[in-house]
C-alpha positions as CSV (number, residue, x, y, z in Angstrom):
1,X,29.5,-117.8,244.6
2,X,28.0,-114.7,245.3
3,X,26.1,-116.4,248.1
4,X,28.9,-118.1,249.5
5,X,30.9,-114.5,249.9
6,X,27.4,-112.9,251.1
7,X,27.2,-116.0,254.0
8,X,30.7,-115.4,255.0
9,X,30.9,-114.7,258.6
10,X,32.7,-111.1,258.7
11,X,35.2,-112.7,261.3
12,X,36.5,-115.1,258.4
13,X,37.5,-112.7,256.1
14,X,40.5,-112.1,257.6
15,X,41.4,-115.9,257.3
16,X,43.6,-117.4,254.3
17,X,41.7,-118.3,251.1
18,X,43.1,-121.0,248.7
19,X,45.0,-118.4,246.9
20,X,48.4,-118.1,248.4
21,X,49.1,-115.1,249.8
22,X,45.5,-113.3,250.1
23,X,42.8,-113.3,252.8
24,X,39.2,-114.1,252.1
25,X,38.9,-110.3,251.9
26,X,41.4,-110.1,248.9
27,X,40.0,-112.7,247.0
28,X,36.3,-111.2,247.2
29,X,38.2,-107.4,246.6
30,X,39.6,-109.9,243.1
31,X,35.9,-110.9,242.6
32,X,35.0,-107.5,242.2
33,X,37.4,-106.5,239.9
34,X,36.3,-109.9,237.7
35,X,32.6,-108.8,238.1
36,X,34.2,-105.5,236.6
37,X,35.9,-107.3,233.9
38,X,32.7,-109.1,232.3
39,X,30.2,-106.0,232.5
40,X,33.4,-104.0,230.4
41,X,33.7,-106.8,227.8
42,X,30.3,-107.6,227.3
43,X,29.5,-104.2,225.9
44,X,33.0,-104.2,224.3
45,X,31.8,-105.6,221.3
46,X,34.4,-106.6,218.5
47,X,34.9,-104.7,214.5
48,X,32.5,-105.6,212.7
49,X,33.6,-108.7,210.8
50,X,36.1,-109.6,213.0
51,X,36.8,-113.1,213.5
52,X,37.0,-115.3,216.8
53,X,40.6,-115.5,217.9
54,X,40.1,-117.5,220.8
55,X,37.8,-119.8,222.2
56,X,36.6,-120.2,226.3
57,X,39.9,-122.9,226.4
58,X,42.3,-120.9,224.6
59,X,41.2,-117.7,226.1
60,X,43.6,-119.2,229.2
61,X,47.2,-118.7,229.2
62,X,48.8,-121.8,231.1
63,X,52.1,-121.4,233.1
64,X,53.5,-124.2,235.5
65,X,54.7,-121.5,238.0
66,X,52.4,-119.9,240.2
67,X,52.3,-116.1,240.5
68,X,54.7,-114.6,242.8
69,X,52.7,-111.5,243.4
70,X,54.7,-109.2,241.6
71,X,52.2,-108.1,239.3
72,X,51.0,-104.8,239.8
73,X,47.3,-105.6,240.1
74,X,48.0,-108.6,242.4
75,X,49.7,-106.2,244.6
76,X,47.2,-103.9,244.5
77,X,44.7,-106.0,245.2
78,X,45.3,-106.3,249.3
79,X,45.8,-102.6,249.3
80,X,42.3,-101.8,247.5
81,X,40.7,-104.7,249.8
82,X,41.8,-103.2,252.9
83,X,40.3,-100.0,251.9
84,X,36.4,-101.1,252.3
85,X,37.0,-101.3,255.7
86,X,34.5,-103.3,257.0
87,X,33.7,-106.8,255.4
88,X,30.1,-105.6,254.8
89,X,30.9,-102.7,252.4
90,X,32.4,-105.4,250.1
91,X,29.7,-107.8,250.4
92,X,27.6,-105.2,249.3
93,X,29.8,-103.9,246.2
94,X,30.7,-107.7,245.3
95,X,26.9,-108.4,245.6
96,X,26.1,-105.1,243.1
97,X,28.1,-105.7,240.4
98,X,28.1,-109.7,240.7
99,X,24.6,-109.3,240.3
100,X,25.0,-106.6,237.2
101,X,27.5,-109.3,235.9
102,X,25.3,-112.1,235.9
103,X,22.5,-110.4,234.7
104,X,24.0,-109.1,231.4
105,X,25.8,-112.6,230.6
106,X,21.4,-113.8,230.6
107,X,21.2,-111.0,228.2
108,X,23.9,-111.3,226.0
109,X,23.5,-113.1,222.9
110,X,26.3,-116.3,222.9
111,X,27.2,-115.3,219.8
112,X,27.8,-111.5,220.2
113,X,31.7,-111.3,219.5
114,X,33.3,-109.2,221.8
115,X,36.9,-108.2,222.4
116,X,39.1,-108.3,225.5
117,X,42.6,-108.7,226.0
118,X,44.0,-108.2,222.2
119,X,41.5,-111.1,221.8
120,X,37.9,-111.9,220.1
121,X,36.1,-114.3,221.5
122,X,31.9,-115.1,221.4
123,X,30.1,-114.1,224.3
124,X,29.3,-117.3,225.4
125,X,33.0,-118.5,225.1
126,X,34.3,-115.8,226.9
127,X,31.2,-116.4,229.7
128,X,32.6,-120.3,229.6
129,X,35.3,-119.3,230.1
130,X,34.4,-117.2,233.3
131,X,32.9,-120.7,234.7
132,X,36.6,-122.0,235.5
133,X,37.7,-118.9,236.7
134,X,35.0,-118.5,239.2
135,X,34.7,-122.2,240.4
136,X,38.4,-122.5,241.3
137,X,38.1,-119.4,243.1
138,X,35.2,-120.7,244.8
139,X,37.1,-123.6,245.9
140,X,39.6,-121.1,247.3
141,X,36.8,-119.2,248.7
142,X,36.3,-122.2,251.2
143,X,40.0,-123.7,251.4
144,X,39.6,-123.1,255.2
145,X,36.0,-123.0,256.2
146,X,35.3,-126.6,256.4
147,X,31.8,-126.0,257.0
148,X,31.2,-124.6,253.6
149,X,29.5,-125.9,251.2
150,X,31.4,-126.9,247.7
151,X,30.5,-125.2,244.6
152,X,27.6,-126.3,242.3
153,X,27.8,-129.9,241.0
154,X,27.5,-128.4,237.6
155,X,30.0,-125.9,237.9
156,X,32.8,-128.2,238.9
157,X,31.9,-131.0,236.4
158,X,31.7,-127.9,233.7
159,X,35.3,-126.3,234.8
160,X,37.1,-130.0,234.8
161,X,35.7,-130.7,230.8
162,X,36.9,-126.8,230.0
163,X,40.2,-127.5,232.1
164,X,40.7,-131.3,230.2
165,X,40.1,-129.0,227.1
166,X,42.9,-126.6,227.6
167,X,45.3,-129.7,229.0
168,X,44.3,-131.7,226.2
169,X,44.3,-134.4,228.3
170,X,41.7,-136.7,230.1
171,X,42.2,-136.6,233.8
172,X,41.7,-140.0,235.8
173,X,38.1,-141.4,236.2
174,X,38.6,-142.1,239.9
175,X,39.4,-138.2,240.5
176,X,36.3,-136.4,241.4
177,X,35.5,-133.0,239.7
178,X,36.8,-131.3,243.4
179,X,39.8,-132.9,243.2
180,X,40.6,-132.6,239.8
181,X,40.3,-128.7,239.6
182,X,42.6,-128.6,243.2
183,X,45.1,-131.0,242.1
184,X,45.7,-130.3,238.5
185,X,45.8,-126.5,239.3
186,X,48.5,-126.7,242.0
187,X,45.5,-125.9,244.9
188,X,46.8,-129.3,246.7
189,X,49.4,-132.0,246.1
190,X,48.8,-135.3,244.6
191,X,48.8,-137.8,247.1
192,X,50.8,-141.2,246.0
193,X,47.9,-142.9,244.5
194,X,46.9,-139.7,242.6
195,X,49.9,-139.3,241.2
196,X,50.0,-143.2,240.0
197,X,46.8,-142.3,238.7
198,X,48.3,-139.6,236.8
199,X,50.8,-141.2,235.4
200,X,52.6,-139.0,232.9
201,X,50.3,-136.5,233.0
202,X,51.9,-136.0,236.8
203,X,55.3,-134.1,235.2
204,X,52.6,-131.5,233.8
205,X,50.7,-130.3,236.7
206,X,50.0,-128.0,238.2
207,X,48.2,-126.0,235.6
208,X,48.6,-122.8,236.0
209,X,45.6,-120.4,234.2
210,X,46.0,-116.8,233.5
């Protein structure tokens, strides 16, 4: 993902990304701040003693409505991306503190327990649970560059058994892994075959992870 951001032409970043309501620029300002996020709660480490309360699926709060952008940090997040100015400055701070980020989730120990959000979760739970988070936004990373390439094979076949996890529910064998994270998650509409597909699990869509 970093590499996808990094091989952005500058002149896209003022184009829509997959998340409704925020540029290319936005979204890469939001990877930042996620980037943040997992350096702060990988050295946040839980009480001693303390007990997992969550796990990478329900680290996730699920909502059927999408986020109206009312939330303070969602609002601030156009606000803070237009501040870098030019598209290289957050390149390079994306590309810093990505890098930080994925170099202490190597180091960590999967079973560290560590605390975030009135939650304790392992390390490697809370990393999983990162995998979702950053795939999707991948996907929305590219919504509109159709010359980009999709996100890891890996990735996508890892988010959709985390995502089935937190639905509790199998999603169609004839969906790929790309379609199953846009569809499920409210990213694009079922066509009418899909949505046969679905079947009751149709009424429940879009998932909506927070």
């Amino acid at each position: 993902m970093l590499a996808a951001v990094a091989e952005t032409p500058d002149e896209d970043f003022e184009k829509p990304s997959g998340c409704t309501g925020w540029s290319i620029r936005d979204l890469a300002c939001h990877l930042v701040i996620d980037a943040q996020d997992v350096l702060i709660t990988l050295v946040t480490p839980a009480d001693d003693g303390a007990e997992p309360t969550a796990n990478a699926a329900t680290y996730w709060h699920v909502s059927d409505e999408p986020p109206t952008g009312d939330d303070p940090l969602d609002a601030l997040i156009p606000r803070l991306a237009a501040a870098y100015g030019e598209p290289r400055w957050l390149k390079f701070h994306l590309d810093d503190v990505g890098s930080a980020a994925g170099r202490a989730a190597k180091l960590a120990d999967p079973a560290l327990r560590v605390s975030t959000q009135d939650m304790v979760l392992t390390a490697g739970d809370y990393l999983s649970a990162y995998v979702i988070e950053w795939t999707l936004h991948h996907l929305d990373l590219i919504a509109h560059l159709p010359d980009a390439a999709d996100p890891p094979s890996e990735s996508m076949a890892a988010a959709r058994a985390l995502l089935e996890e937190i639905a509790q529910a199998e999603f169609p064998a004839s969906f790929t892994d790309k379609d199953t994270l846009l569809v499920s998650t409210g990213r694009r509409a079922p066509t009418a075959e899909e949505t046969a597909a679905l079947g009751d699990l149709a009424d429940r869509i879009p998932f909506i992870l927070g």
